[in-house]
N, C-alpha and C positions, 0 to 999 in steps of 0.2 A: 186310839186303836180302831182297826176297820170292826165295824161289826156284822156277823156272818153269824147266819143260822146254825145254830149247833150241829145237827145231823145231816146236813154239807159241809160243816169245815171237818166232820171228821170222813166225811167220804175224801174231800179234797186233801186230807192230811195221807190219805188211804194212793190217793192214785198221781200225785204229783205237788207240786209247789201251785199254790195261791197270789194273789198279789202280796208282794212285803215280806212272804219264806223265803227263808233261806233252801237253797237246791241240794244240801250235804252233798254236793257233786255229781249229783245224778244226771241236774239237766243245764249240758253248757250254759254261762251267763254270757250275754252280750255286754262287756264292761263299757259303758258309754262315757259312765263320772270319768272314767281314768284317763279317756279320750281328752275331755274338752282342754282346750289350751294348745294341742298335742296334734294341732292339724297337718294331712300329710297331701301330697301330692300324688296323686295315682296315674298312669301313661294307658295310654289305650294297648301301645306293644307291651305289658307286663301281663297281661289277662286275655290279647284277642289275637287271632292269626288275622282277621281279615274284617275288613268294614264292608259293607256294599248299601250303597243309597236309590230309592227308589222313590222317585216322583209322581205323587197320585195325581190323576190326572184331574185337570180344573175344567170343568164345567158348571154351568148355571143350574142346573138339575142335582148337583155334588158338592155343593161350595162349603166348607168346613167353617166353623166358627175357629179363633184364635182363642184357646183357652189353656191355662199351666199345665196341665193334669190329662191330657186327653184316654180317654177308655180303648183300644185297641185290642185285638186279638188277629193274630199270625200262625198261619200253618202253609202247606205243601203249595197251596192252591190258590189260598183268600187274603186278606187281609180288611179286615170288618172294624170302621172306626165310627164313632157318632160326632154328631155336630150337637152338642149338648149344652146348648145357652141359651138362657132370654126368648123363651119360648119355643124354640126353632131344634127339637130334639129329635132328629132321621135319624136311621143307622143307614150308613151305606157298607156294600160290599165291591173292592175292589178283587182285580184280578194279582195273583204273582207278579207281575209287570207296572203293577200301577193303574192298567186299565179300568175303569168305570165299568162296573158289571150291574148293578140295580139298587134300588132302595130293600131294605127291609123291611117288609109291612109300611105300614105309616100313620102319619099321625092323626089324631080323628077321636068319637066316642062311639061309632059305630061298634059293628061284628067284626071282630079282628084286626079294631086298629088300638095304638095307644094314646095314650093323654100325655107320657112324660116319660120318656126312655133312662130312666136313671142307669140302668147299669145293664149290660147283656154278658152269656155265656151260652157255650158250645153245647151240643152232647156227643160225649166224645163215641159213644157206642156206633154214633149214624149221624149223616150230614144235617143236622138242625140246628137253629139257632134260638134263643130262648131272652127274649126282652122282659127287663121288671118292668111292669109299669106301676102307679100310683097303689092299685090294690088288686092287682092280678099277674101273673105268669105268662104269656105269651108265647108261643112256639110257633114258628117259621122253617122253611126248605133254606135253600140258600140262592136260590131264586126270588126269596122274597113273598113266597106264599105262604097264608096261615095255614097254620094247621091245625089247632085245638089252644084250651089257655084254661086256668082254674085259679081260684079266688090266692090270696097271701093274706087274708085277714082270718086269726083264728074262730072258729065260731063258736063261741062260748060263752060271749056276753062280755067277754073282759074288752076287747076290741083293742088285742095286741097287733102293731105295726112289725110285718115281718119285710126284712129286705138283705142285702148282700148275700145273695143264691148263689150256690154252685150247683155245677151236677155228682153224684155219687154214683150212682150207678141206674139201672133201666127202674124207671119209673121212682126214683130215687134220689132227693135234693136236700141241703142243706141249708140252712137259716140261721139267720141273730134275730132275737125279738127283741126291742128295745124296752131296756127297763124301767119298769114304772110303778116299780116301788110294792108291787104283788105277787108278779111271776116271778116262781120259784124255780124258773131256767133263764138262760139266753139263746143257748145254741138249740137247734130241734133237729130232727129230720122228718122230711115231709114226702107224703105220696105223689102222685100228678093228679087227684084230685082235691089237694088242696089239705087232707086231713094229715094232724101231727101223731107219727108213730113211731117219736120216740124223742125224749128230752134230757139235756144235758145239763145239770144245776149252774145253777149261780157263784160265779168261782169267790165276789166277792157281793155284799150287799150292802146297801146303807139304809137309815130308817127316812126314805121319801114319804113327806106328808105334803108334798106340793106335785101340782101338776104340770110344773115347765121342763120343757121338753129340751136337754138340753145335748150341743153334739159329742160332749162325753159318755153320755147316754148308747153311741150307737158303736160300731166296728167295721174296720179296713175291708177292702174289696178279697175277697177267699182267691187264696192263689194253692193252683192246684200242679202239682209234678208225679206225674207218672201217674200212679193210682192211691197218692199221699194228697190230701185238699191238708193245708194251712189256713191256721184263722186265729187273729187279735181282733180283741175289743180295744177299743180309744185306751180306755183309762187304765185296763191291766196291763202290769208288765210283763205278760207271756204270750207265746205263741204254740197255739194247740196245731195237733196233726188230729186227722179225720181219720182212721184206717180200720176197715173191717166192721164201720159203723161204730167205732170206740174213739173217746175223744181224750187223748194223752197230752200232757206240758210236754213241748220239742225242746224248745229254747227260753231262755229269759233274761230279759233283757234290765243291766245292774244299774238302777238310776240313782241308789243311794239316796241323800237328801234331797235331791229332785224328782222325788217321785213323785207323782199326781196324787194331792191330799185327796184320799176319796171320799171321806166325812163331808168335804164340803160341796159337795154335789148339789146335797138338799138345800143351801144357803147359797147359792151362788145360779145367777144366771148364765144365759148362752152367752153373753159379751164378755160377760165378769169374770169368767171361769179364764181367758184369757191374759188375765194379767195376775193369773199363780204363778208364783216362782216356781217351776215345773218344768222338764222335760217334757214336750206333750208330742203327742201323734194327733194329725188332723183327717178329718174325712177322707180329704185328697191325696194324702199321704201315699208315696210311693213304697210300693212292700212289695217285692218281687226277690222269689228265693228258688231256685237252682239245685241240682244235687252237691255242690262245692261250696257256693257263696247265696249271703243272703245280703240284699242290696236293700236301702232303707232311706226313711227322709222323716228327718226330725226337725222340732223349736225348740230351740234350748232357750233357759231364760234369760232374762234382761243384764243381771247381774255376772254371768261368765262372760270372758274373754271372745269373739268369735271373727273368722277370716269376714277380713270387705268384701262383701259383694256388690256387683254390680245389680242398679236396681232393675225390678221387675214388672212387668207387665200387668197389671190388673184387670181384670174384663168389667169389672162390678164400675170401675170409674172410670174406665177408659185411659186412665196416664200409668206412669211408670212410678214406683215407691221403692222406698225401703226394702231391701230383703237379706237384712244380713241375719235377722233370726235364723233365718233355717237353714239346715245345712246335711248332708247327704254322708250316709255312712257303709260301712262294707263290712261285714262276717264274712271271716275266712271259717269255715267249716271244719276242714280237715286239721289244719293248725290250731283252729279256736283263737283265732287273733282278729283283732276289730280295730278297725281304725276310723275315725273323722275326716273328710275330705275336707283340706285346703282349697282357694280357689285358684286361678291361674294369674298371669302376668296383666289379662284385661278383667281381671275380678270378677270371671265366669266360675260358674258354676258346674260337677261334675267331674269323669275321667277325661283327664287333658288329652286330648286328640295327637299323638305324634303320628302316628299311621298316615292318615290321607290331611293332615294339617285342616281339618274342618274345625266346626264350632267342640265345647265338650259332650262328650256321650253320656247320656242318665238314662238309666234301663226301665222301662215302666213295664217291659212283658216278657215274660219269659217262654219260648215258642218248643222248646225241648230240645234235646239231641245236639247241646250244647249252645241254643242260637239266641239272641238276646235283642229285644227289640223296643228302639226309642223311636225319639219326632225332633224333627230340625223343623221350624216357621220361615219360610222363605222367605221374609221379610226382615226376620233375621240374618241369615243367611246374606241375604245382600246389604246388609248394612255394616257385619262386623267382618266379612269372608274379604277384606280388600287385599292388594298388592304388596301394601304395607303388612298388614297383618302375617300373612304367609309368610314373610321377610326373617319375621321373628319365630317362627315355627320349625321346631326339628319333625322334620318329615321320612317318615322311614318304609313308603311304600309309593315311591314315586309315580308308578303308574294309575294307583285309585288316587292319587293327587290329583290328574291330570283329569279324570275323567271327572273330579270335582269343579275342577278349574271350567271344563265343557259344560257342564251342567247349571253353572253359573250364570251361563251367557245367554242360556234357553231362560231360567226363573223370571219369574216378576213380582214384585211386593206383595200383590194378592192372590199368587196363586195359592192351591193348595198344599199342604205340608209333604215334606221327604221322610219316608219310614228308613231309616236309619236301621241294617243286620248285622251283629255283630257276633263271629264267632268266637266263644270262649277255647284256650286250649287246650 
């Protein structure tokens, strides 16, 4: 049994489902067990009117690292991506077009610079941009000037590690403190000086008598729609909504006997905890949710059935591996229907491209007003996009074919990556 503070499990019995409750139908389950085995195939024409691909432009001053997961944000005007590996953590800010428009602050220990861009967000109230770095907050124009920044470590002597921000509202942010076995919240909200004004309990807790820090410990990147911020931790099966400064269960997600034993948290380290037979969500993990669909990326265990995939790229050793663990899943919202993504004919991974016959589409961002936003690796791109390939492709928008086909002929191995727009219908 999980063990949970008395007067949080009855607040949390109070205001929603916990890790391991039952929802009594209150809050859609995302059925995941009933998926596995049950993989389907999904078309880019069954969800999108239109693709449009846009090539960031390659320069020695912008050069992007190749890495799974890249961090993006997409709106009218920008398109703001980091190069986030092996030391070398810039944010840059493209234009609409792809064009190289300037770095974001940069990197440094000085006044206004960072040490380690782990993750950035908008304010959506006014054009700034907002960098976490190691133990501070970071604000930026979108010209790349500072503007002010305030600590993320709380001061109170515990020297709790706050990280995945978003914005809430004017001078108003949200937080996961990583747990360590004393604080009796995860989620906070925080002023722009740094001080916590206001905490959201512990939905589940374990008795931690050790100090390893491990990444079930932390929570998915906060993905925000309209004026609703979304947010999961690693190890619980639910996703909260932010709204009106109240933290409500949206969804939860049914893992059944694969659910992430949380008991063993305290017993198990960062490598170990890897080879639970578990359902797990990883740091990197794709969560991007929509007012219709919520688009996901899981590891299911050892022991189920799962589609071949074609192997993966790894930046940590440089070669390609294994990647049939993980596998990419879809909530239908309105229907309440979930499915597991099958892979394609060449054991890709994703929504199979019929539209302009490119590689598959996997959504990392969601830009609003229906528009959904991925990364093709031009290296990719010219390796698997042949003559051959196309051959075998139903293509059902001849003309962004075409303009695939041109765009082909410009790429080279190393350029920079293609932001991939994908309109839902």
């Amino acid at each position: 049994m999980k063990q949970i503070f008395g007067l949080f499990f009855i607040l949390i019995c109070l205001s929603g489902c916990s890790k391991g409750q039952e929802t009594n139908g209150e809050v859609p389950v995302i059925d995941i067990v009933n998926s596995i085995g049950n993989y389907q195939r999904v078309y880019c024409s069954d969800l999108f009117s239109s693709m449009e691909l846009i090539p960031l432009e390659t320069r020695e001053e912008c050069l992007l690292n190749k890495i799974p997961f890249p961090h993006i944000i997409f709106d009218d005007n920008h398109i703001f991506i980091n190069s986030n590996q092996f030391g070398n953590q810039e944010l840059y800010a493209f234009g609409r077009s792809g064009v190289f428009l300037n770095q974001i602050g940069k990197k440094g220990q000085g006044p206004g610079e960072y040490i380690y861009s782990s993750s950035f967000f908008l304010n959506s109230d006014r054009q700034t941009i907002f960098v976490e770095d190691l133990s501070q907050i970071l604000e930026y124009d979108y010209r790349g000037n500072f503007i002010r920044g305030f600590k993320s470590i709380l001061e109170s002597g515990e020297g709790l590690f706050f990280n995945n921000y978003t914005y809430v509202e004017d001078h108003v942010f949200v937080a996961n403190a990583r747990y360590k076995g004393y604080n009796p919240f995860d989620y906070c909200l925080i002023n722009s000086k740094g001080e916590v004004i206001k905490t959201f309990p512990n939905h589940a807790v374990e008795n931690k008598n050790s100090t390893i820090n491990s990444y079930s410990q932390g929570a998915l990147r906060p993905v925000r729609v309209k004026d609703r911020v979304y947010l999961k931790e690693i190890t619980n099966d639910t996703i909260y909504v932010l709204k009106n400064r109240e933290l409500q269960p949206a969804y939860v997600f049914g893992l059944g006997k694969y659910e992430y034993p949380f008991e063993s948290i305290e017993r198990f380290g960062p490598q170990q905890s890897f080879f639970l037979n578990a359902i797990r969500f990883i740091p990197a993990s794709q969560f991007v949710v929509t007012e219709n669909f919520i688009f996901y990326h899981v590891t299911l265990p050892e022991s189920v059935p799962k589609p071949k995939a074609k192997p993966r790229y790894r930046p940590l050793t440089n070669e390609k591996a294994s990647d049939d663990l993980a596998v990419y899943g879809i909530y239908n919202i309105e229907q309440h229907k979930n499915m597991l993504l099958d892979t394609d004919d060449y054991f890709q991974k994703g929504i199979v491209n019929d539209l302009n016959g490119g590689l598959p589409f996997i959504p990392i961002y969601y830009a609003g007003n229906n528009v959904l936003v991925g990364i093709w690796w031009a290296d990719d791109m010219k390796e698997t996009l042949t003559d051959e390939y196309f051959t075998r492709q139903t293509i059902k928008d001849p003309q962004a074919h075409q303009k695939l086909k041109e765009l082909l002929k410009k790429l080279k191995d190393d350029d920079n990556p293609v932001v991939v727009v994908a309109k839902l219908k």
